[in-house]
N, C-alpha and C positions, 0 to 999 in steps of 0.2 A: 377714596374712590374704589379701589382694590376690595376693601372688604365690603362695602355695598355689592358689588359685585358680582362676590362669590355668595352672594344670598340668594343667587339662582336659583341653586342645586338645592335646596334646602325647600323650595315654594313650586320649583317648576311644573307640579304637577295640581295643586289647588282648585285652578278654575278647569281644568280639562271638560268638567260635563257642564262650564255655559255656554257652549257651543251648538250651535245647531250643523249639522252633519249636510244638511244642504247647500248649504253658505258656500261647501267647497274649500275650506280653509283653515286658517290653524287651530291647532285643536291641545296644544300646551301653553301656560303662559306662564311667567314672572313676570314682578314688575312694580313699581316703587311709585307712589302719587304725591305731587306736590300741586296746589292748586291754581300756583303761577304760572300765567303766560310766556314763556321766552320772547327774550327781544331777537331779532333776525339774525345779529349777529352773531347767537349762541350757538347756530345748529352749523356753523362752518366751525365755531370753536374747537383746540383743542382738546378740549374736558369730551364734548361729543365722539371726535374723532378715534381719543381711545376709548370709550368706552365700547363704541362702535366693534373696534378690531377685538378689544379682549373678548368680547360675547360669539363676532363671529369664530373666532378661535377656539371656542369653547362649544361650540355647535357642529364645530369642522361640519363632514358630509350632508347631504338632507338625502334621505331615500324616501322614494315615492314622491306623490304628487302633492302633496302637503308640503305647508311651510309651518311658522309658530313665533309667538312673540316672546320679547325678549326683554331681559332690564337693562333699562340702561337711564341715568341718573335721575333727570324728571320728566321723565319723557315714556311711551312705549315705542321700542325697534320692535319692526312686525316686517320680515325678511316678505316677500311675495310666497302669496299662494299658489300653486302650479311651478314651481322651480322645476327644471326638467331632474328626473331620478338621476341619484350617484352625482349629483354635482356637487362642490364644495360650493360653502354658503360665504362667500364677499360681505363686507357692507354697501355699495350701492345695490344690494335689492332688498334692502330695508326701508319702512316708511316708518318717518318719525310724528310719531302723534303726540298732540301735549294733553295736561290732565284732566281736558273739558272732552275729548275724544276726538277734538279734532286735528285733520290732518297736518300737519307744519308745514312737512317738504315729502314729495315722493320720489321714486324712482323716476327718470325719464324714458318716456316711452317715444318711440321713432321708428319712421315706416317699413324702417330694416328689419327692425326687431321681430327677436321669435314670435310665433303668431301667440303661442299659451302665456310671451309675459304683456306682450299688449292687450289680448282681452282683460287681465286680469290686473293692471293699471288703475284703471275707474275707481275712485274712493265708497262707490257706493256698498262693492264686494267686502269691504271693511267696517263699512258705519252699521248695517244690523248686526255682525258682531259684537259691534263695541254698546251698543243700546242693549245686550242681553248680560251684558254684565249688570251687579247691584251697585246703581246709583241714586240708592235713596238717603246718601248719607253726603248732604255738602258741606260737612268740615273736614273732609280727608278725601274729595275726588270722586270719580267715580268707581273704583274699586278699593276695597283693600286687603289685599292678600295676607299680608300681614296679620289681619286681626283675624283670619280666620284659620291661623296654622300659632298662632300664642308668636308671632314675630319672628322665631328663629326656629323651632323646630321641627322637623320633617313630620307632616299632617299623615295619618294614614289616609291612603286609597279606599274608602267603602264604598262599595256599589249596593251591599247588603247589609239588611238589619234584621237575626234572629233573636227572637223574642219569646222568651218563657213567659207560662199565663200566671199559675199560680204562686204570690210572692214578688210578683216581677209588671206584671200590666195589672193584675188582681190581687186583692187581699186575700192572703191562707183561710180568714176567716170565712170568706162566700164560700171557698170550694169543701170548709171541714164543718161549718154549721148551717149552711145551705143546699147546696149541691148534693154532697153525701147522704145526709138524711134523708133527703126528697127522693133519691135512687134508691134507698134499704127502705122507707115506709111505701115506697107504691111500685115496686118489682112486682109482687105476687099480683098485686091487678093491672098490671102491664104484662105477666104475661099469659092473664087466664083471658083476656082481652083480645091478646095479637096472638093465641098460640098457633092458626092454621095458617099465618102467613109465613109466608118465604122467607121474611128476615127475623122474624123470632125463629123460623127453623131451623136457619142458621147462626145464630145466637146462641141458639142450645147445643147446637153441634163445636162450636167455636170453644164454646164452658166443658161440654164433657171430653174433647181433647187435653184441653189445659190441667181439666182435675184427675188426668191416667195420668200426667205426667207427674202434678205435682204429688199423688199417691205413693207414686214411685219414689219418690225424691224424700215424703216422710214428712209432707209440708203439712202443719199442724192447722187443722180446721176443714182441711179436705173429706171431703163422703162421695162416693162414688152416686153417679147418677147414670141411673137404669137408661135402655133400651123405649123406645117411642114406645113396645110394643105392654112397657110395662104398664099405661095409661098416663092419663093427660096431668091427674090430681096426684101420681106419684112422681112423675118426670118434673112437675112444676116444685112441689114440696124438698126435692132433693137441690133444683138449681136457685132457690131460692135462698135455703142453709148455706148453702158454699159462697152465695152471692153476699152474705150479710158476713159472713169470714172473710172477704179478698176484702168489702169495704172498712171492716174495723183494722187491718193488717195492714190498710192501705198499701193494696198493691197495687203495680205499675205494669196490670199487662194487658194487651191487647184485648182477651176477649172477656175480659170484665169490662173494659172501657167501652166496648162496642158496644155493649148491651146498654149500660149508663147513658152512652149518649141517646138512643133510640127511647130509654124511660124519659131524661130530660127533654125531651124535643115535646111529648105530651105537654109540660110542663109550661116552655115556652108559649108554644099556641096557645095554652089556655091560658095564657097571662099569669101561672102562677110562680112565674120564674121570671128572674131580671136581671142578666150579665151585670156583674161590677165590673168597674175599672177605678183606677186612682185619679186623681182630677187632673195630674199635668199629664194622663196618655194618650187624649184625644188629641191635644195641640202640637204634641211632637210628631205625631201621626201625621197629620196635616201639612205640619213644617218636612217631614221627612218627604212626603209621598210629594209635594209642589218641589224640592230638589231634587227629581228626579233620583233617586233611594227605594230602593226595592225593598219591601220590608214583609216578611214570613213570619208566619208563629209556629214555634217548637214546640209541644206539650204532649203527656201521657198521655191526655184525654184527647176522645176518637177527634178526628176532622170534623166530622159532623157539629161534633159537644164546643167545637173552638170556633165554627161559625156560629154557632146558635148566641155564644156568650159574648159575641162583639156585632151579632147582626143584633141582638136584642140588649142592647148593656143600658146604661144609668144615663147615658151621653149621645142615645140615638143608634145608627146602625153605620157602625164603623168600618164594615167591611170594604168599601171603595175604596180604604186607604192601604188594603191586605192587597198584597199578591197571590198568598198562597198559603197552605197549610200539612203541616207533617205532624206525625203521630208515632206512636210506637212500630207500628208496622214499616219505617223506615231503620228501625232498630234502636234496641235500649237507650236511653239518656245517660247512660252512665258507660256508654264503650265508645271508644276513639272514631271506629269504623262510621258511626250512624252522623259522625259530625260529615264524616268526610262524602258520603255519601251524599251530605243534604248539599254540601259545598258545590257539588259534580251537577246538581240538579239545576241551583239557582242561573245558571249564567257566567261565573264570574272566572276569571283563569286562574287565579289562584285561591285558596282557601282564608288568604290574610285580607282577601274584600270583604269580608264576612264580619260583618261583627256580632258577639253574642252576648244576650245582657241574658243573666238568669242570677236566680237567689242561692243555690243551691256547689256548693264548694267541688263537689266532687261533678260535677258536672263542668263546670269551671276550669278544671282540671284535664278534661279528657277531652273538652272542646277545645285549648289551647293546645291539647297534643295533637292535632290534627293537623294546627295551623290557623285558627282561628282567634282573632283580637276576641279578647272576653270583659267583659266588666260585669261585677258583682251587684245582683241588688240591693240596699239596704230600705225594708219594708219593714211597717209594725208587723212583728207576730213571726217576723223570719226565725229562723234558729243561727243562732251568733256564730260567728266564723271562728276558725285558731285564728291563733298568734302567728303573726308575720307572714300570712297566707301568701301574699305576693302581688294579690288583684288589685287594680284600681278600682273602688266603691262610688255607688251613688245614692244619694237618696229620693230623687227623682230625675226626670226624663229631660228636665231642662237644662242640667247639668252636661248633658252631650249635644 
């Protein structure tokens, strides 16, 4: 019984987000399903009795207005919701439910009674929570917590799911034998096309920062690009050389990507471009975003370029199932700071809700310094990992 028991601590937190926040009520569970009915005599039994006291013993205090359920053998203890703050938590203000969700025995309620535990008496306060659990499986109840923490181990907490594009939701090949090329063959008529707009102005202003700097630095394939004043067919001629250097060197910075994104998006609209993805990323997308799972995409390439390649992919227009999008401008992929940074943005209170799937080791690396759960991806075309990395691998999305 004892060690039933202590499998609390191990699950207590699993189903915390099937709750509905309205309901008014607990919002932790554990909890063990057998599909049998109890005979009446059982819920006076001793077997009930302690398990009753070990759990409330184990719960000592409840602060605030919340309660939370509980394990206890085949049954769920489910203490009342509304218990007044700082109380310690008894077993008579537990209702025992058996494994079909229905009520056995409740607390008694009487005219004396505090007014917040007699409203909250009524089974009805209990039955839409228990109907928002998964009970699509009748050979094991209507929940089982168990199968979704592997039975004994402590599940992490995710609220979030960051997602590399390239290697990770897409094959390296879209972005190194499609993407690329399409950005170096139609720069020059992207930008003799868009040169008096505002965002190729700034496109060009974004490139001849980046190429003083890399000048300076000795960065090989760098040419200085003139002055607006030096004309349109030498200002284009100069960002065009440097443009087809950052993409053979594949580099990873911002106002190369800016620009890429802005030539792909031509692309897109004319139909001459078609986001990949791997065939199990739509369904985890789906499966993630229906269990309420925030899911971002991390990637070098601008915002812009990681909406265009999942609102136009192989699989339809996946973005419904996005929250959100980061880029280099939230800082390098390869420095600790830009992990923790995205952590502070999404929501979550610590950086271990996060989980990071990317292909890429030393990213993997810098996102767990952070505090970040990481999982490596294993994709055709990826480049092979050392020896004894330390990550857990997958080779698809089904897999999590």
């Amino acid at each position: 019984m004892y060690s039933d028991l202590f499998c609390v601590s191990s699950i207590i937190l699993v189903a915390q987000e099937k709750f509905s926040c309205a309901i008014k009520m607990a919002t932790t569970t554990a909890f063990m399903v057998t599909p049998q009915t109890p005979p009446k005599n059982y819920i006076e039994s001793k077997q009930v009795k302690e398990s009753k006291a070990l759990l409330v013993s184990k719960l000592g205090w409840l602060l605030g207005s919340g309660g939370s359920m509980s394990k206890s053998f085949q049954h769920f203890d489910m203490p009342l919701s509304g218990v007044e703050k700082e109380r310690r938590m008894v077993g008579g203000y537990t209702y025992l439910l058996s494994s079909n969700a229905s009520v056995v025995s409740a607390p008694k309620c009487t005219d004396s009674a505090p007014h917040f535990n007699k409203a909250e008496c009524y089974h009805y306060l209990f039955e839409p929570a228990i109907k928002r659990l998964d009970s699509s499986s009748p050979s094991h109840g209507p929940v089982r917590a168990e199968a979704l923490n592997g039975g004994h181990e402590h599940a992490p907490s995710r609220h979030c799911i960051l997602l590399d594009i390239e290697g990770t939701t897409t094959p390296i090949s879209f972005v190194t034998d499609v993407l690329f090329p399409y950005a170096r063959d139609n720069v020059r008529k992207h930008l003799i096309a868009t040169y008096n707009t505002e965002e190729t102005k700034d496109d060009i202003k974004l490139l001849r920062s980046q190429v003083e700097d890399d000048l300076k630095q000795g960065v090989v394939g760098a040419k200085s690009i003139p002055p607006d004043v030096a004309g349109k067919e030498e200002v284009i001629s100069s960002v065009v050389a440097n443009v087809e250097a950052m993409i053979l060197a594949d580099r990873k910075i911002t106002a190369l990507k800016q620009l890429q994104g802005h030539i792909w998006r031509t692309g897109f609209q004319g139909d001459e471009l078609k986001g990949v993805v791997f065939e199990d990323v739509p369904e985890a997308l789906k499966k993630w975003h229906a269990s309420g799972i925030k899911v971002y995409i991390y990637s070098s390439g601008s915002r812009e370029a990681q909406r265009l390649i999942f609102g136009n992919s192989n699989y339809g227009d996946l973005r419904r199932y996005l929250c959100g999008f980061f880029d280099t401008s939230i800082g390098n992929k390869k420095e600790t700071r830009s992990y923790f940074e995205i952590s502070q943005s999404v929501g979550v209170d610590s950086p271990s809700e996060v989980l990071f799937l990317t292909d890429v080791y030393q990213e993997a690396m810098v996102a767990q310094a952070a505090g970040l759960e990481v999982i490596i991806s294993i994709r055709p075309g990826n480049e092979p990992l050392p020896e004894n990395h330390g990550f857990r691998t997958i080779e698809s999305f089904v897999e999590i």
